[in-house]
DOGULUM-694880 format. One record per residue: residue in one letter; x negated, y negated, z of N, C-alpha, C, O, CB in turn. Coordinates in steps of 0.05 Angstrom, whole numbers, plus 5000, padded with zeros to 4 digits. Glycine has a CB too. Layout:
REM DOGULUM-694880
AXYZXYZXYZXYZXYZ ...
END
This chain:
REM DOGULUM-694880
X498350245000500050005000498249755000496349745016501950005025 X498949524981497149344983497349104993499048974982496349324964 X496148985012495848805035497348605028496148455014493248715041 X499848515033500848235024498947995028499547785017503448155039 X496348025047495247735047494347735023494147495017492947645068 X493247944993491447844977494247634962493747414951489448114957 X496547724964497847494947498547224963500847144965500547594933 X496347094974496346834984496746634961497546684939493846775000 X495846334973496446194963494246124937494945994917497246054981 X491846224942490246144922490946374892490546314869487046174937 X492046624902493046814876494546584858493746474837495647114885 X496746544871498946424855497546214836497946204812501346284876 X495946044849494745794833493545924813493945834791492645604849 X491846144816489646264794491846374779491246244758486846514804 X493446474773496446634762496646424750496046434726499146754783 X497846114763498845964749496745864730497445854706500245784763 X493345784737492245684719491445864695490245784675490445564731 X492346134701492046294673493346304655492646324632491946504673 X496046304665499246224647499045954632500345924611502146164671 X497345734643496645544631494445524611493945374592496445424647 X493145764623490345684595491245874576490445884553486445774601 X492445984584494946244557495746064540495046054517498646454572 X497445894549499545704536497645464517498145374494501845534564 X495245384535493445234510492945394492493045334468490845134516 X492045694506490045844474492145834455491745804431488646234474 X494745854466496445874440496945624431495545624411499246014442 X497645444432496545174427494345054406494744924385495645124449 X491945114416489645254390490245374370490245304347487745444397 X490945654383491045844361493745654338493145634314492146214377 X496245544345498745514329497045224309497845194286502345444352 X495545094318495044824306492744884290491744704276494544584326 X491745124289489045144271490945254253491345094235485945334281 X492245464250493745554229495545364216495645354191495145754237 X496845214233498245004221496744674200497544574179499544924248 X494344614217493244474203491344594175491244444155492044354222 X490144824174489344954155491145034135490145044113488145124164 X494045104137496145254118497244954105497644904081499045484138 X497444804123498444554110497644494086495344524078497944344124 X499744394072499344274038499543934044501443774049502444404011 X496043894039495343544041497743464024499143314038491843414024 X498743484001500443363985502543343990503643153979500743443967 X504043494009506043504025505443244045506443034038506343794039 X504143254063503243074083503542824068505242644073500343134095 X501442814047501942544035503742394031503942164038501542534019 X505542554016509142544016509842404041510842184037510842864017 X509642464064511842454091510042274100510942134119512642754114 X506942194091505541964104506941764087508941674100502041954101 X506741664064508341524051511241454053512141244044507941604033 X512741634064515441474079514941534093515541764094518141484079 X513041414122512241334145512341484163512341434187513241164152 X512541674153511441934178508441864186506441854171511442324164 X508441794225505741774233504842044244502842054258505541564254 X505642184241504542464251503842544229501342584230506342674264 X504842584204503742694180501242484169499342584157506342724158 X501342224173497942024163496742194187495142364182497641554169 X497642134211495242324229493942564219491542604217496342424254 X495842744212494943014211492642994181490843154178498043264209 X493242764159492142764139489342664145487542694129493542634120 X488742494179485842354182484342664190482442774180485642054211 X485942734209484443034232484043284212482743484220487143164264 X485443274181483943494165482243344138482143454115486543744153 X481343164143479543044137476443184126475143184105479542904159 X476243284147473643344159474443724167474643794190472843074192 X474843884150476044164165473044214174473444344194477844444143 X470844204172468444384193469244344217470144504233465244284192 X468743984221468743914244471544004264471544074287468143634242 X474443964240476044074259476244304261477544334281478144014257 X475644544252476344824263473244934283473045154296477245054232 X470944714281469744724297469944654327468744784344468544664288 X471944364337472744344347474444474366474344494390472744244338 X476844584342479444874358478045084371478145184394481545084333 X476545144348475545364352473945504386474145704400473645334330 X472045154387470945134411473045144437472845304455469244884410 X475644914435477044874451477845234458477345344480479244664440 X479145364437480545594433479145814456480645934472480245694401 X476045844455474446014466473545894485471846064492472746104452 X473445654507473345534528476245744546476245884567473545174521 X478345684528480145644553480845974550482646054564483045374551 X479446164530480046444526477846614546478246834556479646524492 X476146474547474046594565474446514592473946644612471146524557 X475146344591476446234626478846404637478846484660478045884626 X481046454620482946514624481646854630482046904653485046414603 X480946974622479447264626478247194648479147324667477347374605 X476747054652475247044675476647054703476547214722473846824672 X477946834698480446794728480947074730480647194751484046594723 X481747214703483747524706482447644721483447734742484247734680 X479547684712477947834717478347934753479448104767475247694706 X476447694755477247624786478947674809478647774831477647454787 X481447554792484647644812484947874807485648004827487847494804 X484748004785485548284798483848544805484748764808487248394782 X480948454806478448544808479548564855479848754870475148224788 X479848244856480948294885483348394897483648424921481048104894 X485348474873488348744877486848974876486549084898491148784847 X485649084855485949314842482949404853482749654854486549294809 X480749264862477849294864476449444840477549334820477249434891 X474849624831473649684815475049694792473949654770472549844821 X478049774794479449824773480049554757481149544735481749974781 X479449364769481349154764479448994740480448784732482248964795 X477149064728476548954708476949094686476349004664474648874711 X478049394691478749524667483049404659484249394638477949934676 X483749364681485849284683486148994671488048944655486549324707 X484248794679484548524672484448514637486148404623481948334687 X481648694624482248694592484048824580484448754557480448754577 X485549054591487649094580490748894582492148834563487749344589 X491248804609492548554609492248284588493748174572491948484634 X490448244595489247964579489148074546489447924527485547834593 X488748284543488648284510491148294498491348154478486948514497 X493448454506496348454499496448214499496148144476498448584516 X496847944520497147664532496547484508498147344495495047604558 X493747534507492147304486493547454458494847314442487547304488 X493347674454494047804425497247644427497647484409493948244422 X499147664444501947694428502847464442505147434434504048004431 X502147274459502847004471501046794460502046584454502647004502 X498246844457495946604446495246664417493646504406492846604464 X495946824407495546884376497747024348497146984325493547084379 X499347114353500747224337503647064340504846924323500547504342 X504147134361507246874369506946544355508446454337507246794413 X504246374370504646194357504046084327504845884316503946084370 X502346304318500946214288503946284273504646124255497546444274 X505846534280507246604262509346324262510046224241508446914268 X510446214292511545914289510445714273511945554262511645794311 X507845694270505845484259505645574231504745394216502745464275 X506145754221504845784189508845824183508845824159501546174178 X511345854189513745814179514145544170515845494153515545894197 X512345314183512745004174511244994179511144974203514144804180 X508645004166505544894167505244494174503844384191504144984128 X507044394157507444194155508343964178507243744183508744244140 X510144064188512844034208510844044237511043874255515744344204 X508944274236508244244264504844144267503644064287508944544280 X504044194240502143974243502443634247501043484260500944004221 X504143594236503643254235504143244275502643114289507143004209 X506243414285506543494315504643514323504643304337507643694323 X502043634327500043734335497343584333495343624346500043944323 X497943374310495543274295494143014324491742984332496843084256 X496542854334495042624351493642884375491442954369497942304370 X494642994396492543144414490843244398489843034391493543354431 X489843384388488243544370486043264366483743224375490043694340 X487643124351484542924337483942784369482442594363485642574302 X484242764399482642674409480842954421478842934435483842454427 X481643164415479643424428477643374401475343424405481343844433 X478243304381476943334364474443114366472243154356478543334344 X475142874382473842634386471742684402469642574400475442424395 X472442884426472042924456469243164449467143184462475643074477 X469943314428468743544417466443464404464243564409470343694400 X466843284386464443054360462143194373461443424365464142584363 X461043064394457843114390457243474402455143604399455842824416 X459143544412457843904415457944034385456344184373460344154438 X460943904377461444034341458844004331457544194322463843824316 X458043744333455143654313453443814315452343924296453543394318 X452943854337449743894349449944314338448144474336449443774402 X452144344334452544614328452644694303451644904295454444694338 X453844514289453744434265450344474249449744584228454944124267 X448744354267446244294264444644514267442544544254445444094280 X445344704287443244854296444545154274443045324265442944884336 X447245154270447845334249445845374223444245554216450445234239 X446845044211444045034189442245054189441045164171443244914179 X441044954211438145044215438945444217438245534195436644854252 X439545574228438445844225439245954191438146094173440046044251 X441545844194442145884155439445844139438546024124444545614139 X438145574143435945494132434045744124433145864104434645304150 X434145764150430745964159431146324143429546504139430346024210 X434446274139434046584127434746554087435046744072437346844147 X434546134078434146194050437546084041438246044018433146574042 X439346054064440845894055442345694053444245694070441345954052 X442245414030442645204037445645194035447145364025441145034024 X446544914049448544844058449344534048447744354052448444884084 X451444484036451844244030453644154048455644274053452644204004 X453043944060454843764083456843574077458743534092453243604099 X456643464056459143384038460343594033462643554041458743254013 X460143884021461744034005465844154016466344194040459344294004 X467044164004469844154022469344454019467844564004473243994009 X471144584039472044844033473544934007472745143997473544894052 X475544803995476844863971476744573960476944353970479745003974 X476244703928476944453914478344363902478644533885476144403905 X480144113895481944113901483744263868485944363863482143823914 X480644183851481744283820482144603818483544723801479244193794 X480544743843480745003835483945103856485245313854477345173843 X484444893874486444983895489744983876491545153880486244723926 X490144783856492744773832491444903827490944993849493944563812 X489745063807489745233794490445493806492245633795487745213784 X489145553827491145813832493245813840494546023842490645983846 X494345503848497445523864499145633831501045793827498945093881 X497745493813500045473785499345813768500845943753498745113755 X497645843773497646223767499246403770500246573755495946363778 X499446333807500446553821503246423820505146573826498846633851 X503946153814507146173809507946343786509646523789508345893803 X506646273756506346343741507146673738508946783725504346233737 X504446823759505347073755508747183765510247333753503147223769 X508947033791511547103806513847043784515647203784511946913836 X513946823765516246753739516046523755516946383737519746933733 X515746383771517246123784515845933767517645793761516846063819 X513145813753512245673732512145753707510145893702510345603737 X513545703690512845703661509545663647507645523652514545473651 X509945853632507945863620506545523608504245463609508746083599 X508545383599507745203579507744983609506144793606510245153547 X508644983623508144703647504944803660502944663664511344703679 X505245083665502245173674500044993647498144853654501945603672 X500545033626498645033611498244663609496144533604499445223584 X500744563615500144273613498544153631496843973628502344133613 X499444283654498044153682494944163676493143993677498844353714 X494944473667491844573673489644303645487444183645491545083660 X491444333630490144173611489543823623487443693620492244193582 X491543753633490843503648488443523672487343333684493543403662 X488243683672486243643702483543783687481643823702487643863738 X483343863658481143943651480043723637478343793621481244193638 X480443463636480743323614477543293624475843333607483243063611 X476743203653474143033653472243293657470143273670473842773680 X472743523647470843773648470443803630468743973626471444003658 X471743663604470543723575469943493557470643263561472343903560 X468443593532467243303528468643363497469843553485462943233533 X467643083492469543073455468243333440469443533432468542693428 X465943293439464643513421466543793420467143903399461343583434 X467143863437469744043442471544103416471444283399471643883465 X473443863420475743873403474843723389476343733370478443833410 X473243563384472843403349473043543336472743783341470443263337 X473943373297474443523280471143413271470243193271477343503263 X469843693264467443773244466743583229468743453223468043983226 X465043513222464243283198464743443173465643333153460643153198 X464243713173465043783145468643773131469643733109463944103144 X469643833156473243753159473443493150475643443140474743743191 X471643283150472443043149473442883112472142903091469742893164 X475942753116476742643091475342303095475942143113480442683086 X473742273074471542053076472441923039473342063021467242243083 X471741573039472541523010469241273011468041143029476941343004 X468941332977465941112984467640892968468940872947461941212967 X466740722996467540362988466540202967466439952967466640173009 X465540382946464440262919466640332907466840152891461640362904 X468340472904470240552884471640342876471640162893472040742892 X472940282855475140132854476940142877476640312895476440182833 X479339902875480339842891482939972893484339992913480039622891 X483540082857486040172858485140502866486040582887487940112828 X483740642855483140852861482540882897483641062909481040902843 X481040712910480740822943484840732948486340902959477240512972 X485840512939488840622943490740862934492840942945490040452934 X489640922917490541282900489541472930491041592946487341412860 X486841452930486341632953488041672976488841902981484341572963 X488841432994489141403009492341413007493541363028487541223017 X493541452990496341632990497541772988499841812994497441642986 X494542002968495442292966494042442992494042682997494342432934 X492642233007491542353031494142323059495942153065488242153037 X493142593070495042633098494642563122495242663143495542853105 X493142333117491942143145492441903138492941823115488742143154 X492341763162492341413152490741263152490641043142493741253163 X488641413169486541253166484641383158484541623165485841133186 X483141293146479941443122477641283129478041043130480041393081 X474541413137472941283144471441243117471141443103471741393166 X470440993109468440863086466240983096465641093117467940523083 X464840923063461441003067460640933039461640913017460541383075 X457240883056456340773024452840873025450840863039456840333019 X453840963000450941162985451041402995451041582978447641062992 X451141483017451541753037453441783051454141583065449841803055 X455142063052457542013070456941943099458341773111459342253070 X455242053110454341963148453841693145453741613169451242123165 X453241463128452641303127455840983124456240793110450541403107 X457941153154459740973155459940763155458440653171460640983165 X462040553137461740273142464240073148464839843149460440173119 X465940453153468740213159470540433158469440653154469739923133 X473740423163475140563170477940443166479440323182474440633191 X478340523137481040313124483540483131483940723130481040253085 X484640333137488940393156489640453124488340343107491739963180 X492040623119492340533095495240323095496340223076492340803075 X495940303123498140053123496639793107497339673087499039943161 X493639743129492439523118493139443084494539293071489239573124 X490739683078490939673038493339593029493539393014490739973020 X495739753039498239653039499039393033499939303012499139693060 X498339243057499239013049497838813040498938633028500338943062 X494938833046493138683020493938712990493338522976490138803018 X495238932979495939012957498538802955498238592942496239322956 X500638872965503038782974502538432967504038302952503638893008 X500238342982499438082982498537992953499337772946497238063003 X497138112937496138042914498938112894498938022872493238212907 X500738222900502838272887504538052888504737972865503938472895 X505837922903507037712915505937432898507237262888506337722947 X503337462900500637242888500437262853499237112839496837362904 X501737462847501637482822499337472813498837332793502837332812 X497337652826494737602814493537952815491238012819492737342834 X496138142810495038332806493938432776495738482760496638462817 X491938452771491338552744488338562749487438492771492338352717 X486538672723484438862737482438682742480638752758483239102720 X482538392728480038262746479638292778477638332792480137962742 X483038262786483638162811483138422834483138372858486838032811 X482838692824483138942831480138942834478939032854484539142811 X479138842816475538912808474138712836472738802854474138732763 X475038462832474438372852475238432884474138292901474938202846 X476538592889477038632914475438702932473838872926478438772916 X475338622950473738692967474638922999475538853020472738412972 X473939142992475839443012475139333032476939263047474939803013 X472039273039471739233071473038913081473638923105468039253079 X473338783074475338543076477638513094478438313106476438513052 X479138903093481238943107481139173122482939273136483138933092 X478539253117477639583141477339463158477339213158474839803139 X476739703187477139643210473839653213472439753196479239833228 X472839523237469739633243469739983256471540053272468139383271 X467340173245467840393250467240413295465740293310465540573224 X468540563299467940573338466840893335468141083327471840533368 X464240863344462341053350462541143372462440973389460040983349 X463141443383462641503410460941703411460841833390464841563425 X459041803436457841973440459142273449460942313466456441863455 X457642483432458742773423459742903461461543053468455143023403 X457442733480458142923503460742693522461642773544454643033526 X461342513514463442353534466042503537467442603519464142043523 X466442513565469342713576471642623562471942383556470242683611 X473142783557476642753544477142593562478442433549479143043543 X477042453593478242363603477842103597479541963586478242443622 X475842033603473741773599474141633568474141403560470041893602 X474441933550475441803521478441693522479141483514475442063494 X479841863534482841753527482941453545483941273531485642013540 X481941333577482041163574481141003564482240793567482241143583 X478541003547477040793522479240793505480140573501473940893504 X480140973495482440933472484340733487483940493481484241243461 X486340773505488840653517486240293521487240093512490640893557 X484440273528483340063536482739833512483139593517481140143550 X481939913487481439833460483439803440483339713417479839993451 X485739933456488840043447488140133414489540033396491739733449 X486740263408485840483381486340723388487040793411482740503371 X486040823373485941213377484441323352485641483338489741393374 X482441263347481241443331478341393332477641173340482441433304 X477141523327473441563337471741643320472541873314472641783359 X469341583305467241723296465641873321465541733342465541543279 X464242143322463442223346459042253329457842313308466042603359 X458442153355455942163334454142323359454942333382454541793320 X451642443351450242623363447142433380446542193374449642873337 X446142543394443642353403442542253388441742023392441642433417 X442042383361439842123344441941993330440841893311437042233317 X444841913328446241723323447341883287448241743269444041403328 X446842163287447842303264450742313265451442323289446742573262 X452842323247456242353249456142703248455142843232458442173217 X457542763269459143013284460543143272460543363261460742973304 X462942793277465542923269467542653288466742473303465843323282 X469842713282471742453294474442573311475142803307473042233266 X475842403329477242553353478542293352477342083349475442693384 X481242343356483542273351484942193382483742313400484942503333 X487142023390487342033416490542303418491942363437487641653430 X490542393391492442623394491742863402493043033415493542673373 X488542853391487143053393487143173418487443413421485042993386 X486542983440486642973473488442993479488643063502485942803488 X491042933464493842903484495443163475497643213486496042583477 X494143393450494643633442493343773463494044013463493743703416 X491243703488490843893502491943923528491844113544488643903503 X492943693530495743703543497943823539498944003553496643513543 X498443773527501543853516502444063495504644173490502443623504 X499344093485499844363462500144183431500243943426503744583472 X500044363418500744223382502544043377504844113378501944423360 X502043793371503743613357503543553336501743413327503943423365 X505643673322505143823287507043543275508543393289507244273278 X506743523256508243343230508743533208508143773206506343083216 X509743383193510343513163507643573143507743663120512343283145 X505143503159502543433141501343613153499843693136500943153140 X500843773177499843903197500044163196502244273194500843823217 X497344333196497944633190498744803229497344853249494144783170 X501544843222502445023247500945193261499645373250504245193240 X500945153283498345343300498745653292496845793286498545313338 X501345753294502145993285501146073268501146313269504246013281 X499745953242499246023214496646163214496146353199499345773194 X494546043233492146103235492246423257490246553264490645813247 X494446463262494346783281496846853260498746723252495346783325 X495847173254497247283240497847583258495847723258495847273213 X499647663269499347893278499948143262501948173247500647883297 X497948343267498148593253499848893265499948953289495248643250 X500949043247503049263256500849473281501949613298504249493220 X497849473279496349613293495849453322493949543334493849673277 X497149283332495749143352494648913355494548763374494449243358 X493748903335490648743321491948363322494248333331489848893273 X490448123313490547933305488647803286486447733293490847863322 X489647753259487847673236488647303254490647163258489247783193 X485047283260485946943263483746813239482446943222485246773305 X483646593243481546403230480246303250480946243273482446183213 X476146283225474146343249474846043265474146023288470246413238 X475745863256475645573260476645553286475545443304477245403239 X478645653286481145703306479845643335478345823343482546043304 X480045393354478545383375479145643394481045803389478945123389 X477845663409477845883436480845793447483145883445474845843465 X479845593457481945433476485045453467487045463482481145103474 X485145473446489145473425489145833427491045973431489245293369 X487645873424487346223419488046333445489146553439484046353409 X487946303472487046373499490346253503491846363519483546213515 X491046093493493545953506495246093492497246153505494045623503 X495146163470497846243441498746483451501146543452496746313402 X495646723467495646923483495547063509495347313511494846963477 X495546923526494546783555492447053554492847263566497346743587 X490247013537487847083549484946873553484746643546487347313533 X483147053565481446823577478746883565477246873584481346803610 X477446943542476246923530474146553532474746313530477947033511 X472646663534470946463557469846273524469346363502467446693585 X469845993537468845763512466445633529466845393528471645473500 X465145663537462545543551460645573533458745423537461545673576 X460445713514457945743496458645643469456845553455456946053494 X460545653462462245583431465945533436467545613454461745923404 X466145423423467445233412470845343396473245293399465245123391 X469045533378470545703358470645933363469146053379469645703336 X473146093346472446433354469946553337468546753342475346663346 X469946343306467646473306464646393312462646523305467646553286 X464746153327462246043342461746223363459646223376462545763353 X464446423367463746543400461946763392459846823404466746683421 X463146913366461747133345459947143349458847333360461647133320 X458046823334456046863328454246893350452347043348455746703312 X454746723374453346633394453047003409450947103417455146333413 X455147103410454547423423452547563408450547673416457247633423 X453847533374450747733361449447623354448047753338450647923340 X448747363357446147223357445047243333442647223329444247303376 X447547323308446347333281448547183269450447143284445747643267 X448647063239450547043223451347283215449947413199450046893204 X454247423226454747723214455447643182455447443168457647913231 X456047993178456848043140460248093151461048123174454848443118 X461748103124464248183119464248523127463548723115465048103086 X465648473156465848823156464048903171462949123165465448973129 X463148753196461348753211463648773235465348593234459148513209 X463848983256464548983282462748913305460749043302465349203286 X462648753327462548773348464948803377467048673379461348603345 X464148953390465848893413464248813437462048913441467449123419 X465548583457465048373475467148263490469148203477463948183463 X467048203514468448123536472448233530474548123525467647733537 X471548523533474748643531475648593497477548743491477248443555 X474848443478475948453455474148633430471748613429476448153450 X475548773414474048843386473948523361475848373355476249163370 X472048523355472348283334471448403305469448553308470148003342 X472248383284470548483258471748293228473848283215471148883253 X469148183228469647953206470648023172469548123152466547813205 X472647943179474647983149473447793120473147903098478447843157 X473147563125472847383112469847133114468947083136475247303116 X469147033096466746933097465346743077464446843057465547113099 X464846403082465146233056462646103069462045963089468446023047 X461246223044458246183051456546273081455646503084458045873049 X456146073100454546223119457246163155456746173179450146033120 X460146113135461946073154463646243159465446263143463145883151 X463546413178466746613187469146533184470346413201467346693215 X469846573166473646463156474646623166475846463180475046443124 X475146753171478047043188476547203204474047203202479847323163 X477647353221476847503241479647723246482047663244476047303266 X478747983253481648093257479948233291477848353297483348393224 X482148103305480948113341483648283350485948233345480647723364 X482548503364483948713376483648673407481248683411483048983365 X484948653428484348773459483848943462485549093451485748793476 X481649083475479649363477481749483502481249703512475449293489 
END
């Protein structure tokens, strides 16, 4: 029978101060889950109509080392205390038994009162009970600063010594790769469309890729030399399916202008009116008079950086030129806003469809031209463009040769074997999934 004096008055207090450091660990434990599960974008939201708990909770995850270094510490202060007291009180009930008794007590306790109970409340509204949680927390977090640091410090240092570095700016997730898997895994579940996935992803890739990318080829390019007559560069420029045509004189890379054909238009229009159309007046004309000056950009500047130069200059169209100042090729501000949004076809415009042909075996006859990027989207596969451009730039770059007609390789899950071939360029490809 056991002595009623051991349950004096000092039990009860140690009882009560364990029930209390129970109720912090859970406390810890519900606000680390809660502030970690939280969606900043959400917060933002509810900071912006004046939720001060949600701006709070957006300052105190700021910084996640320091705060889950912080919890973390708090968490294991009051977890090792709270054992301890156990230890003790029932070390003086039970005597020898009582420290096999205290970790079986205390681990049910901390497991299903300081860990599982409150995270499962805290991660049902991640949101809701962070911005709750966020003012206490950011002053343990304040209170914590220089032990966090100094731990912080001596971490890296042993990381150091075994070879690995640490970036102290670096976030845990980023934020371009954190949409990207949110919009996947909707994607896979049916809840995002294919074509909103593909828009988003294209907007947020804009400053990861550079014009050289999607420019059209200098050999693609429809070019008129500004020596011609005046009626003839107007002939051109109406059986042509652009509106604007870049000049050149003596050599085509050798641009000197970039005539609208509205402009010609109405210079023409103008000498019509003037009654002074006839062939002196034709002979005399002068094309560059009413061309535009050509706008040069460099082959590596980001889609993003280009589209606002375009919206800033209010133009949309580009010569793209290479480091020694050679022509590329030229990029359109449609060009960029097709990688957004997908094909924006006209009546002049060859249908993306046309360039994938599907075959009764599985197979796909595409064209070699055909970027990676339209190909990967038309199919949601991921056939990687880091090295080329084209499917058949990807060709070449794997076999590291110009193949022949009727040459197979297989590479990254696909069969490729070149159908077609104009001069030392892959025109068709028929690409199978392995």
């Amino acid at each position: 029978m056991m002595d009623s004096s051991l349950f004096d008055g000092v039990f009860w207090v140690t009882a009560g101060a364990i029930m209390v450091l129970l109720v912090l660990s859970g406390f810890f434990s519900g606000s680390e889950t809660a502030l970690t599960a939280a969606s900043r974008g959400k917060l933002r939201s509810a900071a912006d109509k004046g939720s001060r708990g949600a701006k709070r909770a957006l300052e105190v995850t700021e910084d996640n080392e320091r705060l889950i270094g912080s919890v973390l510490l708090g968490n294991n202060v009051v977890n090792i205390l709270a054992t301890s007291l156990a230890t003790a009180l029932l070390t003086k009930v039970f005597g020898q038994n009582g420290v096999a008794a205290a970790t079986l007590i205390m681990t049910l306790l901390v497991l299903v009162f300081a860990e599982v109970l409150p995270k499962t409340y805290a991660i049902t509204n991640p949101e809701k009970v962070a911005s709750q949680v966020a003012a206490p927390i950011g002053i343990i977090v304040y209170v914590f600063a220089p032990i966090v640091s100094a731990v912080r410090f001596f971490v890296r240092g042993v990381l150091f010594l075994f070879g690995v570095r640490t970036d102290p700016d670096s976030h845990i997730l980023a934020v371009r790769e954190e949409i990207a898997g949110a919009l996947q895994l909707g994607h896979s579940e049916g809840i995002v469309e294919k074509e909103d996935r593909d828009r988003i992803l294209g907007a947020l890739d804009l400053n990861e890729r550079a014009v050289e990318e999607i420019m059209l080829h200098r050999s693609g390019i429809e070019v008129i030399d500004a020596d011609l007559p005046a009626q003839e560069i107007l002939a051109r420029c109406l059986q042509s399916q652009h509106s604007r045509l870049p000049l050149y004189k003596d050599d085509h890379e050798n641009i000197v202008g970039v005539i609208h054909a509205k402009d010609l238009l109405r210079a023409m229009y103008k000498l019509l009116l003037g009654g002074t159309v006839d062939t002196k007046a034709l002979a005399d004309f002068d094309i560059l008079s009413v061309a535009m000056d050509a706008y040069f950009v460099p082959e590596t500047t980001t889609l993003g950086d280009q589209m606002r130069e375009f919206l800033r200059r209010k133009t949309h169209f580009a010569l793209v030129v290479d480091e020694y100042g050679g022509l590329q090729g030229l990029i359109t501000l449609e060009d960029i806003l097709e990688e957004i949004v997908g094909e924006i076809a006209d009546e002049f415009d060859e249908d993306e469809t046309d360039q994938i042909e599907a075959t009764s075996d599985g197979a796909f006859i595409v064209e070699g031209g055909m970027t990676l990027r339209d190909l990967n989207r038309a199919h949601d596969w991921s056939l990687p463009d880091e090295e080329a451009n084209t499917v058949a730039g990807l060709v070449i770059h794997e076999a590291q040769m110009i193949p022949v007609v009727g040459q197979v390789f297989s590479f990254h899950g696909f069969r490729f074997e070149v159908l077609e071939k104009e001069e030392n360029r892959i025109a068709a490809l028929k690409i199978r999934p392995l």
